[in-house]
C-alpha positions in Angstrom: -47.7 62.0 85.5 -48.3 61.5 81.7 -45.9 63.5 79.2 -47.8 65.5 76.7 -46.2 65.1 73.3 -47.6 67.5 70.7 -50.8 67.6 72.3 -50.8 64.2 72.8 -50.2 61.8 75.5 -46.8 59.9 75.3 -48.9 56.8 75.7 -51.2 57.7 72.9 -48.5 58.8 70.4 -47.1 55.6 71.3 -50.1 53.8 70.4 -50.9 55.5 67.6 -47.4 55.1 66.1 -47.6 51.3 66.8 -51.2 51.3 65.1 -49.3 52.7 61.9 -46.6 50.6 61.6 -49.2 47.8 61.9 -51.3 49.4 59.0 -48.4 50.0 57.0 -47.4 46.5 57.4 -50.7 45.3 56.8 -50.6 47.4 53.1 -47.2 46.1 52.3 -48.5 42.4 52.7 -51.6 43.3 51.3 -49.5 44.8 47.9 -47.5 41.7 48.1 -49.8 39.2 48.3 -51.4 41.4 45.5 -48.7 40.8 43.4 -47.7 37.7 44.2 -51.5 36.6 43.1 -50.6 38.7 39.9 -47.7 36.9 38.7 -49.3 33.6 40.0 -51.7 34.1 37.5 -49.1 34.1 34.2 -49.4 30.1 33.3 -48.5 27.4 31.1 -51.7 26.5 31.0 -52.7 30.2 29.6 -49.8 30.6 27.4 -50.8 26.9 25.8 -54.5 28.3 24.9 -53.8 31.4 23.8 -51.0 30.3 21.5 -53.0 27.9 20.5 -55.8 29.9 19.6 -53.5 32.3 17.6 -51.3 29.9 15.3 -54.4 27.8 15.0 -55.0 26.8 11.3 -57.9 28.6 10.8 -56.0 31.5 11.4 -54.5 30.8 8.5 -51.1 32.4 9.2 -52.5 35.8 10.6 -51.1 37.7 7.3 -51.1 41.2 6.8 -54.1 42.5 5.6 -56.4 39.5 6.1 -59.5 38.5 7.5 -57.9 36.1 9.9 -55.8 39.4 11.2 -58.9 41.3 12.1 -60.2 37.9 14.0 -56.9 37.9 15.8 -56.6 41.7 16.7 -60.3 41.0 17.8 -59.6 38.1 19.8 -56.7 40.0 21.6 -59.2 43.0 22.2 -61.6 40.5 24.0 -58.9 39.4 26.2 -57.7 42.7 27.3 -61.7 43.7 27.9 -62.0 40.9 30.1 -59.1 41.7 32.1 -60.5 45.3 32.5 -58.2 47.0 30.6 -59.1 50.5 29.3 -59.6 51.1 25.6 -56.9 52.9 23.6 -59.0 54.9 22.3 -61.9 55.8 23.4 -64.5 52.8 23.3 -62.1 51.0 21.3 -59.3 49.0 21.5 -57.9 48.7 17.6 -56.2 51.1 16.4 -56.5 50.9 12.4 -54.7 52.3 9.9 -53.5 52.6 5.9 -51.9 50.1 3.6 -51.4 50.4 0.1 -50.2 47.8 -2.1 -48.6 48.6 -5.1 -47.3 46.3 -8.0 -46.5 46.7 -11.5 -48.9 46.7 -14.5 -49.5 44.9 -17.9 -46.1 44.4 -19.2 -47.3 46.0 -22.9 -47.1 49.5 -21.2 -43.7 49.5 -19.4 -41.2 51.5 -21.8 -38.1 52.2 -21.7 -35.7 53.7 -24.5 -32.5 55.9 -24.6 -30.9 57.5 -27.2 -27.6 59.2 -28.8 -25.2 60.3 -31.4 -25.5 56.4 -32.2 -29.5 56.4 -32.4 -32.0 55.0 -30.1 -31.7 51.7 -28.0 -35.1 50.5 -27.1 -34.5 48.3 -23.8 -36.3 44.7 -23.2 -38.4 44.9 -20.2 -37.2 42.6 -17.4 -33.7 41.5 -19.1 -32.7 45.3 -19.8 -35.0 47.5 -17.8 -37.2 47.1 -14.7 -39.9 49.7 -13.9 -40.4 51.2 -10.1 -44.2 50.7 -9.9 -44.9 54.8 -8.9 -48.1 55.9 -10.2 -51.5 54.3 -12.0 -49.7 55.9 -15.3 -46.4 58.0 -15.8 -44.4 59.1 -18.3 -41.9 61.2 -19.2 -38.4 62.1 -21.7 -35.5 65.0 -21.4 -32.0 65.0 -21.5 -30.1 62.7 -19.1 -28.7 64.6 -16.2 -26.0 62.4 -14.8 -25.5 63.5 -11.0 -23.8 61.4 -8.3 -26.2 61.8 -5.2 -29.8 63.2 -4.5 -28.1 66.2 -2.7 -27.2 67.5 -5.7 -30.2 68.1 -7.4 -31.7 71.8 -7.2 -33.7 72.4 -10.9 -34.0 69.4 -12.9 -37.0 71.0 -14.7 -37.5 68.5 -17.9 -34.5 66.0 -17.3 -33.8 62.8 -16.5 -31.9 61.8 -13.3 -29.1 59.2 -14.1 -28.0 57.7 -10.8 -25.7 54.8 -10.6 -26.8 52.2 -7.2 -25.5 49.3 -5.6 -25.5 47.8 -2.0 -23.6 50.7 -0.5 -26.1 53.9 -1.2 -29.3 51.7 -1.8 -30.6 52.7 1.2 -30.2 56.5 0.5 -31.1 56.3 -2.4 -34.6 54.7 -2.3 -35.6 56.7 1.0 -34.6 60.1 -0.9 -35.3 59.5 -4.6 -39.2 60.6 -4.7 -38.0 63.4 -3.0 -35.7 64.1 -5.3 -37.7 63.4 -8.9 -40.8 65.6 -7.0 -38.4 68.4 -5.6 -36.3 69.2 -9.1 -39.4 68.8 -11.4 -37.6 66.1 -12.7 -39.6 64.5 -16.1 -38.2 60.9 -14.5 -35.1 59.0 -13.3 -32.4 56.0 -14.2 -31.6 54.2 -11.3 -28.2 52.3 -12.7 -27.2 49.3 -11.0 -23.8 48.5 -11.5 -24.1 44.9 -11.2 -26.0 42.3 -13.0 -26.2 40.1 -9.6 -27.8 43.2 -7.9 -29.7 44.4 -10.6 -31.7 40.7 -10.8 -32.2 41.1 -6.7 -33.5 44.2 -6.8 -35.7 43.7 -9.8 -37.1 40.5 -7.8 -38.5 43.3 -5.2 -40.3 44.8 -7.5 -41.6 42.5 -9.5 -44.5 41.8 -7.2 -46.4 44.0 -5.4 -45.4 45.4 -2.4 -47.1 46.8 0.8 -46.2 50.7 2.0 -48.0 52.3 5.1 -50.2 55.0 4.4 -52.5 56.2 1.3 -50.3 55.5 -1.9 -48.7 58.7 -2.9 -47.5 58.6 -6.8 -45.4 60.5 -8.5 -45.8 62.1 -12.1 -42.7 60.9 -13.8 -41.4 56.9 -13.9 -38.2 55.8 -12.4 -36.4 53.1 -14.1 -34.0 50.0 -13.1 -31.1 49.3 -15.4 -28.5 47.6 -15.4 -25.0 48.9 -16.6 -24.7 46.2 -18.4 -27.8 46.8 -21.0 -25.8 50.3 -21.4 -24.1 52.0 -24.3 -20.4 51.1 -22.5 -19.9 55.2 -22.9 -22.7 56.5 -20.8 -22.6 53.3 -18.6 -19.0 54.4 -17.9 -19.6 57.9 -17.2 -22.7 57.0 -14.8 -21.0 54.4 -13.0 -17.3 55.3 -12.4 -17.7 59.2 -13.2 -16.0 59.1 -16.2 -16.3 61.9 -19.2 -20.2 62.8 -19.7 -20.9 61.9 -23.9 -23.2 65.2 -24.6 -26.7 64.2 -26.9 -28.3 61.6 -24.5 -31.7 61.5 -23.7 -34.4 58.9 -22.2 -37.7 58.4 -22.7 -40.2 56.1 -20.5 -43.8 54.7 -20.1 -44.9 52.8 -16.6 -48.0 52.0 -14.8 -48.9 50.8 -11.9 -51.8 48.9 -10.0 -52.6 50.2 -6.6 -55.3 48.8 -4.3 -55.8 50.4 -0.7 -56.4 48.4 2.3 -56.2 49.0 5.9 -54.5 46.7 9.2 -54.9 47.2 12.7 -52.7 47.7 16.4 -54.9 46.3 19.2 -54.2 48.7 22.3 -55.5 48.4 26.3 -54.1 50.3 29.3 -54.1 50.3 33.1 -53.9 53.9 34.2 -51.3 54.5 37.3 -52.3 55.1 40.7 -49.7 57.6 40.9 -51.4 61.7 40.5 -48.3 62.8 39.1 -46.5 59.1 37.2 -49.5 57.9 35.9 -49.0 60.9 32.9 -46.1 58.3 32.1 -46.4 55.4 30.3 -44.5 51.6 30.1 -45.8 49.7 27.0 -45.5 46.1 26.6 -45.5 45.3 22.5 -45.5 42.1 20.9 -46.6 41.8 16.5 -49.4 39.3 16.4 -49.2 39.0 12.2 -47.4 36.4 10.3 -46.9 35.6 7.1 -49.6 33.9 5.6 -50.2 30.8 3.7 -47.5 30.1 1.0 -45.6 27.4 -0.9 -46.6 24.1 1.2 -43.9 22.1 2.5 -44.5 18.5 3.1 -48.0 19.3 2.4 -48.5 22.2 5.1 -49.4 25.1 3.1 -50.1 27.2 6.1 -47.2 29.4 8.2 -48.7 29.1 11.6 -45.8 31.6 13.3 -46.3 29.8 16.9 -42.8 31.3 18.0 -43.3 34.2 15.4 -45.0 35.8 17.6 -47.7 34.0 18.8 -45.2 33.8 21.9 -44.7 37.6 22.1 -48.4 38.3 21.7 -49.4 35.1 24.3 -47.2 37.0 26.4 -48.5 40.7 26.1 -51.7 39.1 26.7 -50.5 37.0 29.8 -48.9 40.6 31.5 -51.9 42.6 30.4 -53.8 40.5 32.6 -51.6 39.8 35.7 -51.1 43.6 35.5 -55.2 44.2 35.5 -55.0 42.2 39.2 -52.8 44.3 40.8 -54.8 47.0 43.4 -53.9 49.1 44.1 -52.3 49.5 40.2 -48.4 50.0 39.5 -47.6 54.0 39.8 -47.0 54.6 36.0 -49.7 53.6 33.4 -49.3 50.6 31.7 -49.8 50.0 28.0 -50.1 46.4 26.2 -49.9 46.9 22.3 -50.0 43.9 19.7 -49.3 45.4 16.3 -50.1 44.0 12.8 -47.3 44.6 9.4 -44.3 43.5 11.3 -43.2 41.3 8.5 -44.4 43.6 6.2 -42.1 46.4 7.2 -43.1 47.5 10.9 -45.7 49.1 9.9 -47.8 48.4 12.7 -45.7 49.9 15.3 -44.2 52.7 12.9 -48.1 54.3 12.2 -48.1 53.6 16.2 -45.2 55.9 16.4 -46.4 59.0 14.2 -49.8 58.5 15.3 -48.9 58.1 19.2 -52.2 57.7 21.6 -49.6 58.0 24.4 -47.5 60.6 24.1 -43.8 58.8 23.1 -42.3 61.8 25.3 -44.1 60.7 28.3 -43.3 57.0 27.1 -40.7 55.9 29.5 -39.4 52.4 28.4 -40.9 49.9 25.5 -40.5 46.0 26.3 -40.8 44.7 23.0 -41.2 40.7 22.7 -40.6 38.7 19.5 -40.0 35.1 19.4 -39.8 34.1 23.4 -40.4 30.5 23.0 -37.7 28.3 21.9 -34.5 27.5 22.1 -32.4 27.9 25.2 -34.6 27.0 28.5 -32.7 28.8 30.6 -31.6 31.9 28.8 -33.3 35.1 26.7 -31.0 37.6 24.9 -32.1 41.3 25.2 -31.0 43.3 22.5 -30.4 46.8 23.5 -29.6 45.8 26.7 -26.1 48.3 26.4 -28.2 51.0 25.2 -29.9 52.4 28.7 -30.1 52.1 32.2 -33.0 49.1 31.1 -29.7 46.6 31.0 -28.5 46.8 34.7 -31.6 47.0 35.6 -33.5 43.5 33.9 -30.0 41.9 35.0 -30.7 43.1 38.3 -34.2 41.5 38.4 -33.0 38.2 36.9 -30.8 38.0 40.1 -33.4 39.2 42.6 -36.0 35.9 41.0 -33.3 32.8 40.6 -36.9 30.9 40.5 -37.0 31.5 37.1 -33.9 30.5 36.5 -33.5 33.0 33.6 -30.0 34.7 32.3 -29.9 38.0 30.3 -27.8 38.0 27.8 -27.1 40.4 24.9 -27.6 40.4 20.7 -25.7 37.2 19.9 -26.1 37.6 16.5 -24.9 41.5 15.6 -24.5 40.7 11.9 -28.0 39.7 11.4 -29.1 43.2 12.6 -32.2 41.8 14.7 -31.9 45.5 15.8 -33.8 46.9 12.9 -35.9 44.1 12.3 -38.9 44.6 15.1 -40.9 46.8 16.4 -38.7 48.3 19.2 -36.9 49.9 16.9 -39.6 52.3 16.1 -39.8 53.4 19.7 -36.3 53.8 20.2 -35.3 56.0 16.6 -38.2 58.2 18.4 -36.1 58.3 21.9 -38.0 55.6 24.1 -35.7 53.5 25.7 -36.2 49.8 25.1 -35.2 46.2 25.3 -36.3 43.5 22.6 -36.9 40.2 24.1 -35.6 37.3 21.5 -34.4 33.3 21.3 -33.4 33.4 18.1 -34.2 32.0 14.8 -34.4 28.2 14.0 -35.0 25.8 11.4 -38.8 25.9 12.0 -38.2 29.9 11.4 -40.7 31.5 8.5 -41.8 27.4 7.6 -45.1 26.0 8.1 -43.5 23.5 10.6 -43.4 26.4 13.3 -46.7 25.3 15.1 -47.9 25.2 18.9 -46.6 22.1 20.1 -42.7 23.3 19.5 -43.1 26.0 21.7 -41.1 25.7 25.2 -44.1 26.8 27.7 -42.8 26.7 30.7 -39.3 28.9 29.3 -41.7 31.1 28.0 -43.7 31.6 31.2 -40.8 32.0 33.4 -40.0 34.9 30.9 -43.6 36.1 31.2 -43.2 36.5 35.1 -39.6 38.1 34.3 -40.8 41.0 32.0 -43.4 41.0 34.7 -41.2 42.1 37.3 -39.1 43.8 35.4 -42.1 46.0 33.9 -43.2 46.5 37.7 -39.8 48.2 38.9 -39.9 50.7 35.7 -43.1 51.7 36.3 -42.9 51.7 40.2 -39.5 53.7 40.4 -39.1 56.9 41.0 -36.4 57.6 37.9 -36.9 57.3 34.4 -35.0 54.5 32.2 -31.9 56.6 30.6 -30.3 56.8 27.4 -26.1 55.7 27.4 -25.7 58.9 25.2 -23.6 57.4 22.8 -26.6 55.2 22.1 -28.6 58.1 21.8 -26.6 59.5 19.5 -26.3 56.6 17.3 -29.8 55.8 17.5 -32.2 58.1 17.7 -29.9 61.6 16.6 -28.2 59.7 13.2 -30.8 56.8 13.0 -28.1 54.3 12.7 
């Protein structure tokens, strides 16, 4: 007598259960042997060609805006079409978008005078006074209005700002003052810098042109760099240290400046998730694949080839975008492989990326950000942020679980340098997304034409590969988001420090 369970036989529930345990098993090889084929496919071999490709000469250092950029965003677009990735938007995989470079103009029309009960001290350009290059042509005079911060300022209506600087508020005071001369209808503004040393650094700056992201917006009055030095010793006093304002001075002042648009590029592919509800989510894999150019040659080598910086972080976005591509059925969460241009310009690259999201940064679960992965240590890659999230325990974790890669995680061994700030990560995080930046450090090939292919560490730099590989697998294949330590939230993205 057969036993009916559920409508079923006990002998055909029994077979049926035994078939899915069989199918299930037969999946889980099939998703392992999938994956094992994926990372299988990250190479020395690979790495070698395609960091050879982009440091190649002809590439002429990969500088931001160049034509050798667009051939490398191109060649990176190629790669990821191959590999079957989807566009970032919509047929296309470059993402472009708006430089402006801005320098100073014929030295006849930069003017710069102030004047008192004494009379009128016209300044020397470059020894006395240094113009802020703000606009084809401004000008403008009033009465000095001394004040001791941008906060200060409500109607300035025909003034001019007098503001001391130095290292402590320069910060502040160059992300606030166009605000600040716009907002108060100020006619223009002093920018005193208490110290000759500083004064001849920041005038350096900008003395050539410089690159900003986005369409150049001017303003109508100049702003001025002077030293306190070139200063009656009354008013440098009472700008400087606070002292007694002397009534009766005034300023008047002439720039111009010459501006010339241009444009750069993000190169952008994605593997949607095979998850209904994750795939909305996104893990994105960034690397910058500029450099600096050709410059002054060193023992003859004129061109910066930037093999480690970041032909190894682009090589590397490359190598996961396609091991990722072989993976069926695909992780759960989407996965999005970036390589952005301006990094050495600024990150500007990944900052238009992160006001001009295609993925929404909300829905943007972790950023893996990799920026000089190929020398150094063999056995070791520092991950700074690592103490910031739940991304730390976890990438330590997946060190242990692969001792064939014979990798060690450690954290930012170099905290003064504030390699924090200085890639493309940070862009993600100041916006919320969690992150970890991938780095070996600087060395003496670092920002030099000697930093070419054949100093790269290939098989380090694979291992790594197959590392971020796995580690990019468990975010995107767990259940849980990545998660802020919220003291590191605060820090970062609620006071941007």
């Amino acid at each position: 007598m057969y036993r009916r369970v559920g409508g079923l036989t006990l002998a055909a529930a029994v077979s049926l259960t035994l078939v899915g345990d069989l199918l299930a098993q037969t999946q889980s090889s099939a998703a392992m042997a999938t994956e094992s084929g994926a990372v299988a496919s990250i190479s020395v071999a690979d790495l070698q060609d395609k960091i050879g490709v982009l440091a190649h000469d002809s590439m002429r250092g990969r500088e931001t805006p160049s034509p050798e950029l667009v051939e490398t965003a191109e060649y990176v677009a190629s790669v990821f079409r191959a590999a079957g990735l989807k566009p970032g938007l919509g047929d296309s995989y470059i993402q472009w978008f708006p430089l402006s470079m801005v320098g100073p103009g014929a030295n006849e029309s930069q003017r710069l005078s102030v004047s008192g009960p004494s009379g009128t001290l016209t300044l020397t350009l470059g020894e006395e006074f240094a113009p802020i290059p703000v606009a084809e042509s401004a000008s403008g005079s009033g009465a000095l209005l001394r004040i001791a911060s941008l906060d200060e300022i409500s109607d300035a209506t025909d003034r001019v700002l007098a503001l001391a600087v130095n290292e402590n508020n320069i910060r502040s005071v160059f992300t606030g003052f166009q605000y600040a001369v716009q907002g108060s209808g100020a006619a223009g503004a002093l920018l005193v810098v208490e110290s000759d040393d500083y004064y001849e650094r920041l005038k350096s700056f900008f003395s050539s042109a410089r690159m900003s992201l986005g369409e150049f917006e001017g303003l109508p009055s100049p702003v001025m760099l002077v030293p306190a030095s070139a200063l009656p010793s009354a008013l440098a006093s009472a700008i400087v240290d606070g002292g007694a304002w002397p009534d009766g001075w005034s300023a008047e002042m002439e720039s111009t400046a010459l501006i010339r648009e241009e444009s750069a590029m993000n190169t952008i592919g994605w593997i949607e998730g095979s998850d209904p509800d994750l795939k909305r989510e996104y893990v994105i894999f960034t690397a910058h694949m500029d450099h600096v150019g050709v410059g002054r040659a060193v023992d003859g080598d004129s061109i910066y080839n930037g093999a480690d910086d970041d032909a190894s972080g682009t090589a590397v976005v490359m190598e996961l975008a396609e091991a990722f591509a072989k993976m069926q059925p695909a992780p759960r969460r989407s996965m999005v492989f970036m390589t952005v241009s301006g990094e050495e310009k600024g990150l500007l690259g990944s900052q238009w990326y992160s006001e001009h999201p295609i993925f929404p940064l909300e829905q943007t679960v972790a950023n893996l950000n990799m920026d000089m992965v190929g020398r150094n240590w063999q056995d070791t890659i520092a991950a700074i942020g690592k103490d910031e999230s739940s991304l730390g325990p976890l990438v330590e974790r997946v060190a242990a679980e692969h001792p064939e890669l014979d990798m060690v995680v450690i954290d930012d061994q170099w905290p003064n340098e504030n390699f924090y700030f200085r890639s493309d990560h940070y862009n993600f995080a100041r916006k919320g997304v969690p992150i970890l930046f991938f780095f070996n450090g600087t060395h003496d090939d670092y920002h030099r034409p000697s930093d070419q292919p054949e100093k790269i560490e290939y098989d380090k730099t694979a291992r790594l590969a197959k590392l971020l590989y796995y580690l990019g697998l468990q975010v995107a294949n767990s259940d849980g988001r990545p998660e802020w330590v919220p003291e590191a939230y605060e820090r970062v993205v609620e006071t941007g420090e």
